[in-house]
Every structure is written in C-alpha cells, then in structure tokens.
C-alpha positions as a Markdown table, in Angstrom:
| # | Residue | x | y | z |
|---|---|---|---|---|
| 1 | Unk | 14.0 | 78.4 | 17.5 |
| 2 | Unk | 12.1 | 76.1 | 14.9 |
| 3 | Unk | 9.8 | 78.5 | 13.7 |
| 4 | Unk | 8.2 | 76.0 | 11.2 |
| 5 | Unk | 7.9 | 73.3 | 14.2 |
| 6 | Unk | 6.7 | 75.9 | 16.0 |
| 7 | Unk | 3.9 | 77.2 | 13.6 |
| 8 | Unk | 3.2 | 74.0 | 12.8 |
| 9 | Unk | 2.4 | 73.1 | 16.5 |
| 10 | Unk | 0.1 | 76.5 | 17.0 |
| 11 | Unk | -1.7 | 76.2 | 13.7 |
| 12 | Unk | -2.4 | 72.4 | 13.9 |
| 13 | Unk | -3.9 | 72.6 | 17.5 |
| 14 | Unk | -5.5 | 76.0 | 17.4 |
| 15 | Unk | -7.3 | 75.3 | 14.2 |
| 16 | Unk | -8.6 | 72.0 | 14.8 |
| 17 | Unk | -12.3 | 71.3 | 16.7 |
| 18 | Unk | -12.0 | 72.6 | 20.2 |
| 19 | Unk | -14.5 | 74.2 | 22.7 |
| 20 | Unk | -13.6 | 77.6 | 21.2 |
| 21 | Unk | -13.4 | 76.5 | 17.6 |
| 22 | Unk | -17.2 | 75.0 | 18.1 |
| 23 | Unk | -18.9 | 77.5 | 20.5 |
| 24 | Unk | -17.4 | 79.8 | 17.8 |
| 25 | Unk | -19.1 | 78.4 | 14.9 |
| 26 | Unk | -22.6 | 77.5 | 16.6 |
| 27 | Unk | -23.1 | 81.2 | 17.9 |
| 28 | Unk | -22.4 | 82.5 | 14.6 |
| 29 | Unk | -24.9 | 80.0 | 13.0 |
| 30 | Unk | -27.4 | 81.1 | 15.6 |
| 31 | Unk | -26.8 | 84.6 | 16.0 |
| 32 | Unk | -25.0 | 85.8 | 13.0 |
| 33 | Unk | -21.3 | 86.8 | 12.6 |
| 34 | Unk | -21.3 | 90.8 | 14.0 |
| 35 | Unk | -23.9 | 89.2 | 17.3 |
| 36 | Unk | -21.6 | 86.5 | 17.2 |
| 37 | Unk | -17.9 | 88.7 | 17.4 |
| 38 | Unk | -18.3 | 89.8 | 21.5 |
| 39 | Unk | -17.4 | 86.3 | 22.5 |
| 40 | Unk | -14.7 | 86.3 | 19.8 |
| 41 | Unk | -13.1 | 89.2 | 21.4 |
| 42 | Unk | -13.4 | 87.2 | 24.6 |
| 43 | Unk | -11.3 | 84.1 | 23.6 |
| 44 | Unk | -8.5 | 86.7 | 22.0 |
| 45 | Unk | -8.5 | 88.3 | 25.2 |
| 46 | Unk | -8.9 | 85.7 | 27.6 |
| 47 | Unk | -6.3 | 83.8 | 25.6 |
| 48 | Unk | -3.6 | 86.4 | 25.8 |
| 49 | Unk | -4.3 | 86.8 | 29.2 |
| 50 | Unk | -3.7 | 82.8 | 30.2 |
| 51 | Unk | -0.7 | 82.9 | 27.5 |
| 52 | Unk | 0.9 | 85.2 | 29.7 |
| 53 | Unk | -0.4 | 83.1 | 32.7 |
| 54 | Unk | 1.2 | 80.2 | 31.2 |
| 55 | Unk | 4.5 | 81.8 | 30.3 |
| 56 | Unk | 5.2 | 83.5 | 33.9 |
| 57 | Unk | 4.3 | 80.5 | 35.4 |
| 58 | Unk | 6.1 | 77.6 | 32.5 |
| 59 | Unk | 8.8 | 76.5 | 34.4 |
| 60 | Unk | 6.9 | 75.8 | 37.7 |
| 61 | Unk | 3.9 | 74.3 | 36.1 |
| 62 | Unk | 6.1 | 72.6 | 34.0 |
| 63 | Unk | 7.4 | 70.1 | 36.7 |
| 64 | Unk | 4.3 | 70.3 | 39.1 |
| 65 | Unk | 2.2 | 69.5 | 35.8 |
| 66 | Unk | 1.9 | 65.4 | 36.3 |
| 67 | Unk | -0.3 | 66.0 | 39.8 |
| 68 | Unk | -1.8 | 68.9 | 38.3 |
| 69 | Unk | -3.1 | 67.7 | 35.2 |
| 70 | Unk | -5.9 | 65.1 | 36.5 |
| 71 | Unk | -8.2 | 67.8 | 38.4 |
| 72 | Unk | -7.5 | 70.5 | 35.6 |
| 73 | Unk | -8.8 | 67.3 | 33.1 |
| 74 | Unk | -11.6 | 67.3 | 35.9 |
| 75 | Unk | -12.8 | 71.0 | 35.7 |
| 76 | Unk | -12.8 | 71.1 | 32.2 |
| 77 | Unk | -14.3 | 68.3 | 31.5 |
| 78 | Unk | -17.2 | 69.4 | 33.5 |
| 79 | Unk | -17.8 | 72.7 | 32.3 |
| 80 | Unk | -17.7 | 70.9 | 29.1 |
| 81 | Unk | -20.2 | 68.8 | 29.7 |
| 82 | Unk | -22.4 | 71.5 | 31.1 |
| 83 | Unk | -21.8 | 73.6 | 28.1 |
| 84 | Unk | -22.9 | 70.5 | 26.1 |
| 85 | Unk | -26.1 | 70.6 | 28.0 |
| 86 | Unk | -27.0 | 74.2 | 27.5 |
| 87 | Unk | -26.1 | 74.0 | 23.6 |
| 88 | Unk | -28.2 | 70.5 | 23.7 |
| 89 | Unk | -31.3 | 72.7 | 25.5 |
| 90 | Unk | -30.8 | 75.9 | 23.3 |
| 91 | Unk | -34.0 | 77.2 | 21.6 |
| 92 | Unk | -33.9 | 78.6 | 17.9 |
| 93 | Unk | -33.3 | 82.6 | 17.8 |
| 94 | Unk | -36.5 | 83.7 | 17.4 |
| 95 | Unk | -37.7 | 81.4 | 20.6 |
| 96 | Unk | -35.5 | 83.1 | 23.0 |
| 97 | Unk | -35.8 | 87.4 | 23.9 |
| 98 | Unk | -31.7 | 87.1 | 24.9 |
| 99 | Unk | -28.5 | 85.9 | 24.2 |
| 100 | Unk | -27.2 | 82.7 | 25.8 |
| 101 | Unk | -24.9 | 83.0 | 28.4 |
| 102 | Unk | -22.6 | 81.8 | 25.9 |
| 103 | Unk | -22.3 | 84.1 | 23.2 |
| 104 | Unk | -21.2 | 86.9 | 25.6 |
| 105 | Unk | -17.4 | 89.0 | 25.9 |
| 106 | Unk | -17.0 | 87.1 | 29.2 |
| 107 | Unk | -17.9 | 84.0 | 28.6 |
| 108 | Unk | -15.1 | 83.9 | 25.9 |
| 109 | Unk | -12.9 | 85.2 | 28.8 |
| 110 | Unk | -13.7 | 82.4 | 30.8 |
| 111 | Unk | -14.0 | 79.7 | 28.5 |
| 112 | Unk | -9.8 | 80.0 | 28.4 |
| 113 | Unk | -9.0 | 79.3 | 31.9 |
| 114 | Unk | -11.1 | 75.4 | 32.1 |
| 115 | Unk | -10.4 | 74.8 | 28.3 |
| 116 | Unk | -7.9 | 72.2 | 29.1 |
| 117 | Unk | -6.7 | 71.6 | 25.6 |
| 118 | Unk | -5.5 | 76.3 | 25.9 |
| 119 | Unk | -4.3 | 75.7 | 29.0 |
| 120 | Unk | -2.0 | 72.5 | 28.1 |
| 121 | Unk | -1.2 | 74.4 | 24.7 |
| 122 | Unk | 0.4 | 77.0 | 26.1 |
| 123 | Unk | 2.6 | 75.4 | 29.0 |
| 124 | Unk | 3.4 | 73.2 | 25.9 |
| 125 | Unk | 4.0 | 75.8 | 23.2 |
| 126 | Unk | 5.9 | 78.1 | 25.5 |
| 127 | Unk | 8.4 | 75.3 | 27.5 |
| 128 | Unk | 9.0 | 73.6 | 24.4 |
| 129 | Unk | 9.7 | 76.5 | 21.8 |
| 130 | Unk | 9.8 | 79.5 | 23.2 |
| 131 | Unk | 11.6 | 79.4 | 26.7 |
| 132 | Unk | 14.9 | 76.8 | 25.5 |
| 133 | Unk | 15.4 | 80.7 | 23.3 |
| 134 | Unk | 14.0 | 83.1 | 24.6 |
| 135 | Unk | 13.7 | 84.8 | 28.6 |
| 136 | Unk | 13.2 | 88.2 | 28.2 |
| 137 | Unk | 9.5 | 90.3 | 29.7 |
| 138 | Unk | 9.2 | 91.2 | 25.7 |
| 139 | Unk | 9.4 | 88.1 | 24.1 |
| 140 | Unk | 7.7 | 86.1 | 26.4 |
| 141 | Unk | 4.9 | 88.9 | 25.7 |
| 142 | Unk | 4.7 | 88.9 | 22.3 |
| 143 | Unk | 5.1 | 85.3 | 22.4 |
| 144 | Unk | 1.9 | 85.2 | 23.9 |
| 145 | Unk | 0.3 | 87.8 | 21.7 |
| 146 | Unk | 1.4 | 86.0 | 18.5 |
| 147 | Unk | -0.2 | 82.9 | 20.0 |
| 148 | Unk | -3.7 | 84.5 | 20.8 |
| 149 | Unk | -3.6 | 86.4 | 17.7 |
| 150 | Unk | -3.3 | 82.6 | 15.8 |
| 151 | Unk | -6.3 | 81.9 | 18.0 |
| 152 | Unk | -8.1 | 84.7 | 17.3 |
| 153 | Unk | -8.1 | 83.8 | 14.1 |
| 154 | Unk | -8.7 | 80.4 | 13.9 |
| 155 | Unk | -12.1 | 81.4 | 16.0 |
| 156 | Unk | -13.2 | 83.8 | 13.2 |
| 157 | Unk | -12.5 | 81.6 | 10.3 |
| 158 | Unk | -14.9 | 78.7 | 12.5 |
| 159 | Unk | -17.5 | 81.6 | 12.9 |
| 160 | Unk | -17.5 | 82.9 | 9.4 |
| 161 | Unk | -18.2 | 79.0 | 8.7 |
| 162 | Unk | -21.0 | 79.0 | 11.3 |
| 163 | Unk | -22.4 | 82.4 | 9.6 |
| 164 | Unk | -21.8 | 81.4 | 6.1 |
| 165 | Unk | -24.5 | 78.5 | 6.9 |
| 166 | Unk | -26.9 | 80.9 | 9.5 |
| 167 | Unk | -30.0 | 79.9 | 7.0 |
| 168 | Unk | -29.6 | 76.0 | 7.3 |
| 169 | Unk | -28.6 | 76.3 | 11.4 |
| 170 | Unk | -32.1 | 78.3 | 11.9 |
| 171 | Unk | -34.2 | 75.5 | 9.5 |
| 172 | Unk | -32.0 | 72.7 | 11.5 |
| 173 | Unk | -31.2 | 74.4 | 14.7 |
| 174 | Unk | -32.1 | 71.5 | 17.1 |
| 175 | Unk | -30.3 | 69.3 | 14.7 |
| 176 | Unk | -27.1 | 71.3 | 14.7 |
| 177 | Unk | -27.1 | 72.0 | 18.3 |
| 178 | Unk | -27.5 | 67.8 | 18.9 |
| 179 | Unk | -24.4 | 67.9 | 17.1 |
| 180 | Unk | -22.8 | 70.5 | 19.0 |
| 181 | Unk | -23.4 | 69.4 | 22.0 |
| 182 | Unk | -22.1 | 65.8 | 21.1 |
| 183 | Unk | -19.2 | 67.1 | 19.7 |
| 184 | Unk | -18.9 | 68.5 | 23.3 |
| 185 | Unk | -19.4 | 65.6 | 24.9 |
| 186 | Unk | -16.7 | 64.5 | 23.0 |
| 187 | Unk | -14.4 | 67.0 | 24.2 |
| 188 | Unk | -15.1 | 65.8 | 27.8 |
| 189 | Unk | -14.9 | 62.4 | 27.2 |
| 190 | Unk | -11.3 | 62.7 | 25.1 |
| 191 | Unk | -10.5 | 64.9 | 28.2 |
| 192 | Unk | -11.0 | 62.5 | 30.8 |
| 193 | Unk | -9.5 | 59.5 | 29.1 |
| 194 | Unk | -6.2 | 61.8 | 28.9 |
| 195 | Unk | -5.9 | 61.5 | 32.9 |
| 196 | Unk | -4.8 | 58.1 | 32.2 |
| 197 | Unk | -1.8 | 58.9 | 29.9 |
C-alpha cells in the first residue's frame, strides 16, 4: 500500500471545510469547547460506524455506485440545506434555555450517514487503498478506526478554532452563523452540481 498516497488522501479531505468540519467549529464558538465535545464524539463514532459500513459493503457499492450516487447527492444535499437554515435561524447563547438540535451526541451520529462527501470518502479511501492489500475482518477494522480517528481529529482541531474565537462568535453571532450557513449552502450546491459529473 502507498501509505503516503494514502494519508495524503485522508488528511487532505478530512481536514478541509465540510459539514462536520463547520458544525464543528460553529458549536464550539457558540457553546464552548467541553458543551461543544458530545457532538464530537458523535462524528468519531458515527464515522467508524459508516467506515465499517463502507468497507463491508466496498465492493458492491463500488460497482452499483454510478445509479446510487445522484439520490445519495439528493439526501444530502437536503439535510444540508436544512442544517443551513437552522444555523441561519440560530439565536445567540444566552437567547435560547437549550442546546440546538445540532450540538447533540446523536446528531454527530447522524450527520455521517447523509454527509455525502464521508460517505464517498470512505467507499473511495477503502476500494482504492485499502482493499487492492488488504481483506482480512482486522484490517478492514482498524482501517476504519484509523480513518475515524483522522476525523476525529480534524473535528477537534476545527472546534478548538471555533472555541479559541467564543468571545467574537457571541459579539457577531448572527454574523457568523450568516456565514455558516452559506458556507452550507455551499456544501449543497457543490453537492448537487457533482450529480452531473
């Protein structure tokens, strides 16, 4: 295996703006870094979880992925823009009595199985590097571990930004949210245009 092409791959995609990456750093601006950690845990569990989805499932999804790839594009393009609109709604802190809906454990969880960009990581990451060397229940899972742990971590580096900047999001809250949610709507937008290619 090319472990630097591999790396390179996991690194490059799993560190750059995403839906995790941004929900990651906007809750910590809003709520602060420990509030902030729950839906953390949720993205390194939910994306171990759909790593091992992804490699059980590789080699089928793999050649079924051309039909398949429009309506996932779809679904998570949606829930994208909806997520844009609650971020674009959200109140300041001291405005609201409870967390939103997406700073929780499971909405981490759940954010992994319609984040298109995970879901096409991992039938990527895995078919390409992992599965021409390795076929064993072990490697496949640490494979997938190794992977979430990369995510994990690119998540907490994008909410120790977010916290590292809590005074200026609760002065500019609606500001930063606008930008959040745009950033979304970005997401979407980049989403649907891939159905084309």
């Amino acid at each position: 295996m090319n472990f630097a092409a591999f790396f390179s791959y996991a690194f490059l995609t799993l560190f750059t703006p995403g839906p995790n990456t941004i929900m990651s750093m906007r809750n910590a601006g809003e709520y602060g870094l420990k509030k902030a950690f729950p839906f953390n845990l949720g993205i390194l569990t939910g994306f171990f979880i759909l790593m091992c989805c992804c490699a059980a499932f590789s080699s089928f999804l793999y050649h079924v992925i051309p039909s398949v790839k429009p309506v996932m594009l779809c679904f998570g393009a949606a829930y994208m823009l909806w997520l844009a609109w609650t971020v674009w709604q959200g109140k300041p802190r001291k405005k609201r009595k409870s967390f939103m809906d997406t700073n929780l454990f499971l909405a981490g969880i759940l954010l992994q199985f319609i984040n298109v960009k995970v879901i096409l990581f991992g039938i990527t990451a895995l078919s390409s590097f992992v599965f021409p060397y390795y076929h064993s229940f072990g490697a496949l899972i640490g494979y997938s571990f190794l992977l979430a742990v990369i995510s994990f971590t690119s998540t907490c580096c994008w909410a120790l930004f977010g916290a590292g900047f809590e005074r200026f999001f609760q002065q500019y809250g609606k500001v930063f949210n606008r930008m959040m949610a745009l950033l979304l709507i970005y997401c979407a937008v980049t989403m649907l245009l891939g159905i084309r290619s």
